[in-house]
C-alpha positions as CSV (number, residue, x, y, z in Angstrom):
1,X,80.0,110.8,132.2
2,X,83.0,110.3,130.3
3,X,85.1,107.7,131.4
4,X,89.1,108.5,131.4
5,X,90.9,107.2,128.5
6,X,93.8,104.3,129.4
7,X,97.1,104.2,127.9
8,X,98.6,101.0,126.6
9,X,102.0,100.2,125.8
10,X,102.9,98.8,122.4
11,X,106.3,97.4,120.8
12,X,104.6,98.0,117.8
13,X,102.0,99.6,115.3
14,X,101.2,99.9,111.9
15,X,99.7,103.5,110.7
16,X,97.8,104.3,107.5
17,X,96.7,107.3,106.2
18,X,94.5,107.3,103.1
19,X,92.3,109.1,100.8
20,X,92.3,111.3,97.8
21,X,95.6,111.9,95.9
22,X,94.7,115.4,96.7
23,X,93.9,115.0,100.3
24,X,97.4,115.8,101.4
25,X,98.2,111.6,103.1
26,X,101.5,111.4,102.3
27,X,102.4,115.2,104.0
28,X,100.1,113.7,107.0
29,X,102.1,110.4,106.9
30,X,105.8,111.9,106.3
31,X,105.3,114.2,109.4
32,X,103.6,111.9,111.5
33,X,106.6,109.3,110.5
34,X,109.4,112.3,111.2
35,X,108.4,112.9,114.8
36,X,108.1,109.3,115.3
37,X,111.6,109.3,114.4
38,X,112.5,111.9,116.8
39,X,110.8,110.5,120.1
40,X,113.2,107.2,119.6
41,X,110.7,105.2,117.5
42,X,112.3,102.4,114.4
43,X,110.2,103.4,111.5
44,X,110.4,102.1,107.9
45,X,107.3,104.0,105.6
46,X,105.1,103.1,102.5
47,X,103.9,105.7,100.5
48,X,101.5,104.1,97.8
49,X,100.6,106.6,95.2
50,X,97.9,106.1,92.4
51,X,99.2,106.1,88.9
52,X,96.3,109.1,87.7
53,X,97.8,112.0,88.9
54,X,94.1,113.7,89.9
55,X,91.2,110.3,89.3
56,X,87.8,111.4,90.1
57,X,87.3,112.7,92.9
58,X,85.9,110.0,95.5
59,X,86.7,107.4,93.0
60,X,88.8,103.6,93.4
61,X,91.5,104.7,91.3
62,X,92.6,108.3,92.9
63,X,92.6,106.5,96.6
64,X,96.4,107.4,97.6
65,X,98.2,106.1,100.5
66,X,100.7,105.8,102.8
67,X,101.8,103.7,105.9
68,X,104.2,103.5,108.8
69,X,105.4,101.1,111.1
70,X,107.0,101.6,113.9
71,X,108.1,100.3,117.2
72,X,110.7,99.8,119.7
73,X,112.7,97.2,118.6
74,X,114.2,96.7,115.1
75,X,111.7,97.5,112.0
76,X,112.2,95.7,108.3
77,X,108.8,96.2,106.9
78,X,106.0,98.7,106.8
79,X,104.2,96.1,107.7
80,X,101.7,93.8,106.0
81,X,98.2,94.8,107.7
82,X,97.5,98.5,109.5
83,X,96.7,98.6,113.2
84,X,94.9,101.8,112.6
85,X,93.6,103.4,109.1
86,X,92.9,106.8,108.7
87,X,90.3,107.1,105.7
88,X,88.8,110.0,104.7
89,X,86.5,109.0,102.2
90,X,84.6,105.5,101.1
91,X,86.7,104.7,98.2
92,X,89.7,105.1,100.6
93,X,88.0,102.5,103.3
94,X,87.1,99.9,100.2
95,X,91.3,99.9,98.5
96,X,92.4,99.2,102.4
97,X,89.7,97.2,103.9
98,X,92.0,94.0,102.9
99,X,94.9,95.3,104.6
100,X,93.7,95.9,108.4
101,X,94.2,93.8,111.3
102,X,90.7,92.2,112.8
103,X,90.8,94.9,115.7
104,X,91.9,97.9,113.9
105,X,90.9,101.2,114.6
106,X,89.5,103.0,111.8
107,X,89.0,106.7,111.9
108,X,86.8,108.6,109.1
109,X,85.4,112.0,108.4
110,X,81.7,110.9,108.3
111,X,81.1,114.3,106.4
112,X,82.4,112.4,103.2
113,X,80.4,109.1,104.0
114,X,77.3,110.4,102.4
115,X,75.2,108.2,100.0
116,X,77.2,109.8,96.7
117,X,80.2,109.5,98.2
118,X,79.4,105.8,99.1
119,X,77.8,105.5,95.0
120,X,81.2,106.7,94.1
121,X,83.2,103.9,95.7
122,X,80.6,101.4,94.3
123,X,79.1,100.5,97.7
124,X,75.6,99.4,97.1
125,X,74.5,99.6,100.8
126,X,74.6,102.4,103.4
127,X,77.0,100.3,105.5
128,X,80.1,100.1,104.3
129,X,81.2,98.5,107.2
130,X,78.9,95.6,107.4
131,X,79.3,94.8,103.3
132,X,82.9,94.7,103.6
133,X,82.8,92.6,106.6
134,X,84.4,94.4,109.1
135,X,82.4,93.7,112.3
136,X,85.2,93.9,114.6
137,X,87.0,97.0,114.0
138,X,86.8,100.2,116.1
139,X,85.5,103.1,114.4
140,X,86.1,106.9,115.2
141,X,83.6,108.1,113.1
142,X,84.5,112.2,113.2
143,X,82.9,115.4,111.1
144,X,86.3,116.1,110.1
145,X,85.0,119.0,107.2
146,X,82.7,120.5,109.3
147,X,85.3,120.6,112.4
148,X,87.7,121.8,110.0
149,X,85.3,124.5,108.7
150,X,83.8,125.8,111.8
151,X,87.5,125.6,113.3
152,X,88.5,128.9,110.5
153,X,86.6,131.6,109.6
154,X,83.9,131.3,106.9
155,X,86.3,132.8,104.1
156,X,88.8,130.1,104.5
157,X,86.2,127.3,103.8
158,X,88.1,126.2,100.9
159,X,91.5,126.1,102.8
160,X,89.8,124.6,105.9
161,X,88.7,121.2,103.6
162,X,92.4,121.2,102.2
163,X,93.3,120.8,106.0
164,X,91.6,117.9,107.4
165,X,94.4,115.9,106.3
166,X,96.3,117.9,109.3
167,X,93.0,117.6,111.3
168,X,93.6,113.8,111.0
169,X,97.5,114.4,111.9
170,X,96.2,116.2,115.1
171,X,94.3,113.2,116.2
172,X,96.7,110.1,115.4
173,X,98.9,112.6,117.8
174,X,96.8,112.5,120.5
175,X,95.8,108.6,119.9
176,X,99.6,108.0,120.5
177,X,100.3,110.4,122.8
178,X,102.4,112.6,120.8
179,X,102.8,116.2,121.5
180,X,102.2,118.7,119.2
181,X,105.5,121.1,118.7
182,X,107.7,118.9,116.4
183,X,104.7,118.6,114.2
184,X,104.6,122.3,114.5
185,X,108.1,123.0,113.9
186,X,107.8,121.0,110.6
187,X,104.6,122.9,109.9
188,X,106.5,125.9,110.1
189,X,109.1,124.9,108.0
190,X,107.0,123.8,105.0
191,X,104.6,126.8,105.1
192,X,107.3,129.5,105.9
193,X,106.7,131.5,102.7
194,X,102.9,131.1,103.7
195,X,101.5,132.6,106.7
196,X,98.1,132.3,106.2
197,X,98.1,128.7,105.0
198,X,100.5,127.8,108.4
199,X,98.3,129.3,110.8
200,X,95.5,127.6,108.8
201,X,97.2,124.4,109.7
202,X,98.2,125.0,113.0
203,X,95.2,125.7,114.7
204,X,93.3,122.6,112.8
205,X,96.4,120.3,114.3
206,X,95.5,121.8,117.6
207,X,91.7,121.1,116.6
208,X,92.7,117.3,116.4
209,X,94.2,116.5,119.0
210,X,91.7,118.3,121.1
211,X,88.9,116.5,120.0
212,X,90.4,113.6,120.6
213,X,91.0,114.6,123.8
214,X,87.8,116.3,124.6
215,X,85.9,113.2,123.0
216,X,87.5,110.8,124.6
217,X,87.0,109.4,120.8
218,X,89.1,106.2,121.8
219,X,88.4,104.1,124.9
220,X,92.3,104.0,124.3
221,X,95.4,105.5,123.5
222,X,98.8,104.5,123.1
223,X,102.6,104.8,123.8
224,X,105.4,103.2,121.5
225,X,108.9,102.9,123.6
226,X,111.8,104.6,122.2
227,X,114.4,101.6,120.6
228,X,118.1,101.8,122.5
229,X,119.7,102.6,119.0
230,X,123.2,103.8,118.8
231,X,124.3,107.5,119.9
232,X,124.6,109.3,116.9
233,X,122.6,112.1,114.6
234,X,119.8,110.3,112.9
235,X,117.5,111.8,110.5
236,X,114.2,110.3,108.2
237,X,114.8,108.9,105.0
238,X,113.8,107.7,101.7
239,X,115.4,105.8,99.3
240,X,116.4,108.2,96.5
241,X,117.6,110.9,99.0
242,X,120.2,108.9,100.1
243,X,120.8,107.5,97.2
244,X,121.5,111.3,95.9
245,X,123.8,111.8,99.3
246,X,125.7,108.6,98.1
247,X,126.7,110.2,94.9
248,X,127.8,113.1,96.6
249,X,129.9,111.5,99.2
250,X,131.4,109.7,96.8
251,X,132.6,112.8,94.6
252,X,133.5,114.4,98.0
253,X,136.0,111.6,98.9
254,X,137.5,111.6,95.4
255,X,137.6,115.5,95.1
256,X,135.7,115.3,91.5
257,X,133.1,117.3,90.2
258,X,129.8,115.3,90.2
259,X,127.7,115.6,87.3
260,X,124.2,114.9,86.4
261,X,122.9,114.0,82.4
262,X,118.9,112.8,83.5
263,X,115.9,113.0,81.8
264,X,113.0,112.9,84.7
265,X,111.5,110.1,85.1
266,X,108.9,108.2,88.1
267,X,110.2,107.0,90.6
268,X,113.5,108.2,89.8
269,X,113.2,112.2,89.7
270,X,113.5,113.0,93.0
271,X,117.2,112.5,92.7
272,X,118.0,114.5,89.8
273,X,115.4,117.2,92.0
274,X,117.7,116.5,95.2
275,X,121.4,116.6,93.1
276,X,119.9,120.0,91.4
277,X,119.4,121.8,94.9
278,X,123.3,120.8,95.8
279,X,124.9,123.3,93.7
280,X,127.1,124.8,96.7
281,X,128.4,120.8,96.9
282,X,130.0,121.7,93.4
283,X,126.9,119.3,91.9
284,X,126.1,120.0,88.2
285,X,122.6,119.1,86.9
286,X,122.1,118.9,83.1
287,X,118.0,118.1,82.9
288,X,118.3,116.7,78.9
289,X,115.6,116.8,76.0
290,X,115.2,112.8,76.6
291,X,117.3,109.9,77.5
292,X,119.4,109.4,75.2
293,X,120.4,112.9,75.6
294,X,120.9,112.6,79.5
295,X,123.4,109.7,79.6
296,X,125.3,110.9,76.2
297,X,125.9,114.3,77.9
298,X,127.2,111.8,81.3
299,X,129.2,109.6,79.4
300,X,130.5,113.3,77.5
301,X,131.2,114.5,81.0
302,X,132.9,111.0,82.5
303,X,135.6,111.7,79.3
304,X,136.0,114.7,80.7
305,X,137.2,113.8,84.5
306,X,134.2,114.3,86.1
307,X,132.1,111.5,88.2
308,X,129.1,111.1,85.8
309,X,125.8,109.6,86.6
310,X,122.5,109.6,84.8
311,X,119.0,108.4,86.4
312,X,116.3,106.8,85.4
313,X,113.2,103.7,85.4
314,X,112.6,100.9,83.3
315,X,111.7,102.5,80.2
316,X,114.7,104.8,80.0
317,X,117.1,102.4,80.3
318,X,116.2,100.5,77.3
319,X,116.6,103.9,75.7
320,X,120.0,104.4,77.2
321,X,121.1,100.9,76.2
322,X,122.7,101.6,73.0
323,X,125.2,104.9,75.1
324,X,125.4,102.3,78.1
325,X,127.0,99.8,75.2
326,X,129.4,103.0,74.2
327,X,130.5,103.8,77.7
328,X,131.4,99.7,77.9
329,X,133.5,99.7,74.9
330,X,134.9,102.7,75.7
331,X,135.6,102.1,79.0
332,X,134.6,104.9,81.2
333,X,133.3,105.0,84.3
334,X,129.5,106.0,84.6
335,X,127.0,104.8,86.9
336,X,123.5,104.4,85.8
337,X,121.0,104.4,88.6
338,X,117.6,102.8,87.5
339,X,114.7,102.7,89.8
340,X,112.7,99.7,88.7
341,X,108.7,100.0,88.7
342,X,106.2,98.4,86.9
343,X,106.3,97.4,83.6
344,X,106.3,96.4,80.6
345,X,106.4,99.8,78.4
346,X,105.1,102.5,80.6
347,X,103.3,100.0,83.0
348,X,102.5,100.7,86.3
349,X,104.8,103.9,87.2
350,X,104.1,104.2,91.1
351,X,104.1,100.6,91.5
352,X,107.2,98.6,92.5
353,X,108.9,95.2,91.0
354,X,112.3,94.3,90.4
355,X,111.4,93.3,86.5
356,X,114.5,95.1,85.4
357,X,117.5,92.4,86.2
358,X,117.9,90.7,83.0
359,X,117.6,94.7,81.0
360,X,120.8,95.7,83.3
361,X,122.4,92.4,83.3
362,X,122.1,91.7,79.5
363,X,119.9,94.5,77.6
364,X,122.7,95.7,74.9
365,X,123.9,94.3,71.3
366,X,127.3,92.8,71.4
367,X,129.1,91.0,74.6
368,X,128.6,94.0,76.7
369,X,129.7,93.3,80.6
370,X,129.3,95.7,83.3
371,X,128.7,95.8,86.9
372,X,125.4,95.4,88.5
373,X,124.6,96.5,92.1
374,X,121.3,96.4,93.9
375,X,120.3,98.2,96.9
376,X,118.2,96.7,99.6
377,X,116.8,99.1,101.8
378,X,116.0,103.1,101.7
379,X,118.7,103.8,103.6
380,X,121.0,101.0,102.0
381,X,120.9,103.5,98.7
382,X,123.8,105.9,100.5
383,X,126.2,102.8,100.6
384,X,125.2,101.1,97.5
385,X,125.4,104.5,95.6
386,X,129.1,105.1,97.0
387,X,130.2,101.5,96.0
388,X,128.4,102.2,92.4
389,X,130.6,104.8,92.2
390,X,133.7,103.1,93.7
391,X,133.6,100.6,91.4
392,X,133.4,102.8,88.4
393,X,136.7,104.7,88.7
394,X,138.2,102.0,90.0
395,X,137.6,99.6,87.4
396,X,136.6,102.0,84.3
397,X,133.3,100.3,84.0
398,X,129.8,101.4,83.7
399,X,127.8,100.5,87.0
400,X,123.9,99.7,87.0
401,X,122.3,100.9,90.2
402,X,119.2,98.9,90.8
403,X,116.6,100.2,92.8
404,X,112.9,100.3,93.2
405,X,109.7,102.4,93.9
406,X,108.9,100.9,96.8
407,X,112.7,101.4,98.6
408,X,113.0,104.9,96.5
409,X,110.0,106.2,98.4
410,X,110.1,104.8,101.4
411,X,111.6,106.1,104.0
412,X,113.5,105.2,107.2
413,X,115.7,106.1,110.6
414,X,119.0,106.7,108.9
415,X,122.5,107.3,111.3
416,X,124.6,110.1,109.3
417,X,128.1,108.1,108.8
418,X,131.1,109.2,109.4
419,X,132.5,109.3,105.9
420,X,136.0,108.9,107.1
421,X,134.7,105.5,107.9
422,X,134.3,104.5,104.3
423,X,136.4,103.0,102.3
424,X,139.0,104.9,99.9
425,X,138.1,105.7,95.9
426,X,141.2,105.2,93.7
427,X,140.9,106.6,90.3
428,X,142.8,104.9,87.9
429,X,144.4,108.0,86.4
430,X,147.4,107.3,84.1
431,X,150.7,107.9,85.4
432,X,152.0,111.3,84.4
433,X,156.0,109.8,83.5
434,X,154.3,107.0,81.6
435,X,156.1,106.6,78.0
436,X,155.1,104.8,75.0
437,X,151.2,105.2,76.4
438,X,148.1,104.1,74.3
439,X,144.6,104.2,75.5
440,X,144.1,101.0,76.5
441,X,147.2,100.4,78.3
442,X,146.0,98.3,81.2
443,X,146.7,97.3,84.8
444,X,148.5,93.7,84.3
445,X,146.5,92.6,87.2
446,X,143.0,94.4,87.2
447,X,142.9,94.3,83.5
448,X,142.2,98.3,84.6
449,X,142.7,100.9,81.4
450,X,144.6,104.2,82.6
451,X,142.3,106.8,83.0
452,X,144.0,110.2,80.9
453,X,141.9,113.1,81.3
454,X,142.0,115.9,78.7
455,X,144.2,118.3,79.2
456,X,147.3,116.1,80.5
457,X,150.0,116.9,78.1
458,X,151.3,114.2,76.1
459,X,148.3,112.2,76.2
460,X,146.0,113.4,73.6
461,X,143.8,110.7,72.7
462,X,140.6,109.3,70.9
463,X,138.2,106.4,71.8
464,X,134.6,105.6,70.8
465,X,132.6,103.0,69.9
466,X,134.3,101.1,67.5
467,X,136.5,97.7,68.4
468,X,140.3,99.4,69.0
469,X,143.3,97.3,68.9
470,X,144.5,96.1,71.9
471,X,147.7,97.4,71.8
472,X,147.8,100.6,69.8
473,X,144.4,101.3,70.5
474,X,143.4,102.2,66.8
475,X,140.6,101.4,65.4
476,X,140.3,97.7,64.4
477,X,138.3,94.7,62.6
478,X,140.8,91.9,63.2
479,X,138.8,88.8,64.6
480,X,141.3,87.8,66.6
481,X,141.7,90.6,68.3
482,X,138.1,91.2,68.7
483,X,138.2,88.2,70.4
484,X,141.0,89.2,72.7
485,X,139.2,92.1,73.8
486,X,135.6,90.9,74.5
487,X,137.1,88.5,77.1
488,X,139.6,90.9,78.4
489,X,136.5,93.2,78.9
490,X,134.8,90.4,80.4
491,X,137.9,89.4,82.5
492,X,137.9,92.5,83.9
493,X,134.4,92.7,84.9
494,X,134.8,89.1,86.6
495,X,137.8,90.1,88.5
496,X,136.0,93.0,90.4
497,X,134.7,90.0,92.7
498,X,138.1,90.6,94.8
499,X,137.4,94.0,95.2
500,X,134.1,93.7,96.9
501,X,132.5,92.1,99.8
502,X,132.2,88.4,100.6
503,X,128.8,87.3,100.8
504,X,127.0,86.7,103.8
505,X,124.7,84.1,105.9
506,X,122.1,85.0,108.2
507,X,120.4,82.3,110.7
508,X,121.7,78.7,110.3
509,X,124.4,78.4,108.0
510,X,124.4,74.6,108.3
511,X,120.4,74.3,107.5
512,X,119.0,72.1,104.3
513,X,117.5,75.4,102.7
514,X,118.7,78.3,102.6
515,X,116.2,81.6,101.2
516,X,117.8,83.7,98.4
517,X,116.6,87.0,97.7
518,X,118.1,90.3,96.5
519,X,117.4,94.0,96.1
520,X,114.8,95.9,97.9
521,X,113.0,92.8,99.3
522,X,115.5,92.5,102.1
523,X,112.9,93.5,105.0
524,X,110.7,91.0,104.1
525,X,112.5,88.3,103.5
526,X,114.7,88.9,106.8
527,X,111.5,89.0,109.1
528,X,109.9,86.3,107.3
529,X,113.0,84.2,108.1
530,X,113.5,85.4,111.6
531,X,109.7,84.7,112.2
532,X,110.0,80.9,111.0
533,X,113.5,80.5,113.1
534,X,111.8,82.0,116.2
535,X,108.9,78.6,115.6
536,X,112.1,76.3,116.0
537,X,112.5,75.5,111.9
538,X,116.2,76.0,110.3
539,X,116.2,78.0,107.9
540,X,119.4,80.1,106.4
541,X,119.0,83.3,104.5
542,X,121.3,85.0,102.0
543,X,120.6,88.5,100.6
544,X,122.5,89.4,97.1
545,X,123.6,93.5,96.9
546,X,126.2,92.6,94.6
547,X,124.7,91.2,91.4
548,X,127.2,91.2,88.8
549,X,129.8,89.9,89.4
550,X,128.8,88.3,92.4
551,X,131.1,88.1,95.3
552,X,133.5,85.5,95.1
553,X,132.3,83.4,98.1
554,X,129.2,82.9,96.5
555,X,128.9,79.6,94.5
556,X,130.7,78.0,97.6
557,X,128.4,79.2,100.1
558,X,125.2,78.1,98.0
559,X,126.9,75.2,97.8
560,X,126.8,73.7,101.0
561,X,122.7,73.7,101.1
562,X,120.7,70.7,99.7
563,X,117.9,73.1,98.9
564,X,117.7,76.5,97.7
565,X,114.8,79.0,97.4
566,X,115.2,82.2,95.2
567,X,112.5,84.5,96.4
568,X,111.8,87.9,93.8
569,X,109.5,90.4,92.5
570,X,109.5,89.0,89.1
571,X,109.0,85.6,87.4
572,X,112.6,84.4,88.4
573,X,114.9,86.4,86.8
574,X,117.5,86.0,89.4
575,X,117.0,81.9,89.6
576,X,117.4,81.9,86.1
577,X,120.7,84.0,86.2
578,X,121.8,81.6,89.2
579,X,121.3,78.6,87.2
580,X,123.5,80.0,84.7
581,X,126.4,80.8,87.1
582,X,126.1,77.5,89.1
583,X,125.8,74.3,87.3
584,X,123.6,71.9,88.6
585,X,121.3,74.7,90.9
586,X,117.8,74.5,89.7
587,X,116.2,76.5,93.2
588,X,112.8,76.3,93.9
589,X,111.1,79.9,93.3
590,X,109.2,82.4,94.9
591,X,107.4,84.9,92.6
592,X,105.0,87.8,92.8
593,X,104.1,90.1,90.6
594,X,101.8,92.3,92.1
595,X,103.3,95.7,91.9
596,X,103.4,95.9,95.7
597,X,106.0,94.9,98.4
598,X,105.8,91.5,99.6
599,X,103.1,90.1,102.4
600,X,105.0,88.4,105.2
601,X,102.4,86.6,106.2
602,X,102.4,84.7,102.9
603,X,106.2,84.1,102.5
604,X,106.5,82.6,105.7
605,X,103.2,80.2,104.4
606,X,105.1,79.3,101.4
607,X,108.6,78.6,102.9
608,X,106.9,76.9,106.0
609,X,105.2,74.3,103.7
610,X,108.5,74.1,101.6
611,X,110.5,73.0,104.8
612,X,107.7,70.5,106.1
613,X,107.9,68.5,102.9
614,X,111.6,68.7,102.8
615,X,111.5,66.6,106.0
């Protein structure tokens, strides 16, 4: 006889589902992650894709993934080992064995664990388990194909294997006690134009959770407590969505037309796909013939009045550096988003580093100075997209937009703001009764040029890329005037550090090292440094959005450390870009380069032995 399953209550778990980039893991994981979201949970998500769009089948390289935490209390990471893995073939078991926890669950469709399945993942037993060494795991070994097959009619054999994925989805649901209708509802959603494939899908989520059920297939289950998070409408999130929603918020508060010159691009496509399907916003999409094309058509469009952004990765902003260098001399507002991956060339492009600061920092001929932002979480994007574009028609300045795969993709609990809530964008149009005007008439205090937008009367005008006068704004080679106007562009740039916010401290502000990191390895670097207060070390932590400039405070607050630790996803671009600001800061460095998100486990190793030799 069966005995009854218990419940246990948990603060936290780490899910992930993997297999085949066909096998459908990242739909499992994005619903499974969504309904989490409803029921109360803190989630933060990890969807790891191969860089072959369809391997071999079966094979090491095609294994696709994608995890969530989530918990009742406060989630920075997706976590650095999985509680439970859902693996639906050998190859996918072998990529992930590294990153379980001792005890975890495992769940597989044993229909795929057959001896050329297990040849294909270059096993060279018949037990996987006991060759990678995983003796104390749980297994829920399940005939997920045949469940799946027997569970639809003999004609839909082909759609019942493209289900199991859903199967799986089904019984994760019942393992945490999650009921089935907002799964449904999503179901529903995705398959509306679809009937056949939805009620496919529906009855093999119902087919899940009943065997679990029915099975008993775990001697447990479990609940996750909903976090007390502040009243509001929340929704699920990833990176580049909001970073999309950012842009448009940002043309909404200023009344201008947003416009879009991209060339797609991984990670980065998913916003020009998101701007695209926002026409009734007033959005406009231009998808060019290449890069160049893309950012010339945005810089084309910025002349024009409207706000103008162009996306992209690593590889196409070297290819727009030459139009970034036009849109500085010409001094127009543009922001250029650039979602960092793996490089160098084409690289790894599903894989995420932040290998791109010194490209947006310094990557163009001539003194070229712009601003440099850099988002640090998937929701984050929203904000740091609307201060991107702030800063642009405020100041007249190109704006790089740093981002990454990993924060791009991922996803999270995101609060809809209020956008009356955020702060005002000023364009710096030229004053309609202005006499004697010449294009590069500036602010006496910002160092701002008037922006006159075609059409004005009286203010016909031409810029470009060649050196103009300062005064008359003609075109000129006079060195000394050349020289006036690479520092006043420079000036300008510099004096944006009173327009943005001061930088922060988090922990103890008065401790002998302080952790630096910037970008999309906030999470990490926050819990790491939470996790090493909470053993009774100081420790301060300091996370940089704003790159270039950097906020005023910054130099002072650095300052008052005896040691500093700069922690990054590259070989210490951001140290080295410290060490030029502040003289006589040589921090101690943190690097990996491994085109995945950083383990916590192993920062808090690193900075733990840093601070017991400091002593």
């Amino acid at each position: 006889m069966l005995k009854e399953t218990r419940i246990k209550e948990l603060e936290e778990v780490v899910i992930r589902f993997s297999g085949d980039s066909g096998d459908g893991m990242q739909l499992a994981g994005n619903i499974f992650s969504n309904l989490s979201a409803v029921f109360g949970n803190e989630i933060l998500t990890f969807p790891d894709y191969p860089a072959e769009i369809r391997a071999p089948h079966g094979t090491l390289s095609g294994v696709s993934g994608f995890q969530v935490h989530l918990g009742s209390k406060k989630i920075h990471t997706p976590g650095d080992k999985a509680d439970v893995l859902v693996a639906m073939n050998p190859a996918a078991l072998k990529v992930n064995a590294a990153f379980l926890n001792p005890h975890a669950i495992v769940i597989i469709d044993s229909d795929s664990f057959e001896k050329k399945d297990l040849e294909k993942a270059q096993f060279t037993t018949d037990d996987p388990f006991k060759e990678l060494g995983l003796r104390s795991i749980q297994v829920i070994s399940t005939p997920i194909s045949s469940i799946c097959k027997a569970t639809l009619d003999s004609s839909e054999n082909k759609q019942a294997l493209r289900s199991r994925n859903i199967f799986a989805l089904g019984l994760i649901c019942w393992l945490f006690n999650r009921p089935l209708k907002i799964a449904q509802q999503m179901l529903e959603a995705k398959f509306a134009t679809k009937p056949k494939i939805l009620e496919a899908n529906l009855q093999i989520l119902e087919a899940g959770l009943n065997y679990g059920s029915n099975t008993h297939a775990s001697v447990s289950t479990y609940r996750v407590e909903t976090i007390d998070i502040e009243k509001g409408f929340y929704r699920d999130i990833n990176g580049n969505t909001a970073t999309a929603y950012g842009l448009i918020a940002a043309a909404e508060k200023t009344g201008l037309e947003l416009f879009l010159g991209s060339y797609p691009i991984t990670p980065a496509t998913d916003i020009m796909h998101e701007l695209a399907a926002r026409k009734e916003l007033g959005v406009k999409v231009m998808q060019a013939e290449d890069e160049i094309a893309g950012i010339c058509a945005a810089i084309g469009a910025s002349f024009a009045g409207d706000l103008a952004v162009t996306t992209t990765s690593g590889p196409g902003l070297a290819l727009k550096g030459e139009a970034i260098g036009l849109a500085v001399m010409a001094e127009l507002p543009l922001v250029i988003v650039n979602v960092q991956r793996g490089g160098p060339s084409t690289g790894m492009p599903t894989k995420s580093e932040q290998t791109d600061l010194m490209q947006a920092l310094y990557g163009r001929n001539g003194e070229s100075p712009l601003v440099v932002i850099a988002a640090v979480s998937p929701t984050d994007c929203f904000d740091a997209a609307y201060w991107a574009c702030k800063l642009a028609l405020e100041h007249m300045t190109p704006v790089i937009l740093l981002t990454d795969g990993y924060i791009a993709n991922g996803s999270s609990a995101w609060k809809i703001p209020d956008l009356e809530t955020y702060p005002s964008i000023n364009p710096q149009y030229v004053d309609p009764q202005a006499e004697d005007w010449t294009p590069y008439q500036r602010n006496a205090e910002t160092l701002v040029r008037s922006w006159a937008v075609p059409g004005m009367e009286n203010f016909t005008h031409r810029i470009g890329g060649l050196e103009k006068d300062y005064k008359t704004g003609v075109i000129s080679s006079d060195s000394e005037n050349h020289q006036l106007m690479v520092k006043t562009r420079q000036d300008k740039i510099d004096n944006i550090a009173e327009f943005i916010p001061p930088q922060e401290i988090f922990g103890d502000a008065d401790a002998d090292l302080l952790l630096i990191g910037w970008g999309g390895t906030f999470g990490h670097l926050f819990e790491a440094a939470e996790k090493i207060r909470a053993l009774g070390y100081k420790l301060a932590f300091s996370h940089f959005k704003f790159i270039c400039p950097l906020p005023s405070n910054s130099i002072e607050l650095i300052a008052k450390h005896k040691h500093v630790l700069v922690a990054e996803q590259n070989s210490g671009q951001f140290a080295n870009y410290l060490r030029g600001k502040i003289p006589g800061l040589n921090p101690l460095q943190f690097n990996r380069i491994k085109g995945q998100p950083f383990v916590v486990a192993r920062l808090m190793e690193e900075i733990i032995k840093i601070l017991d030799d400091k002593k």
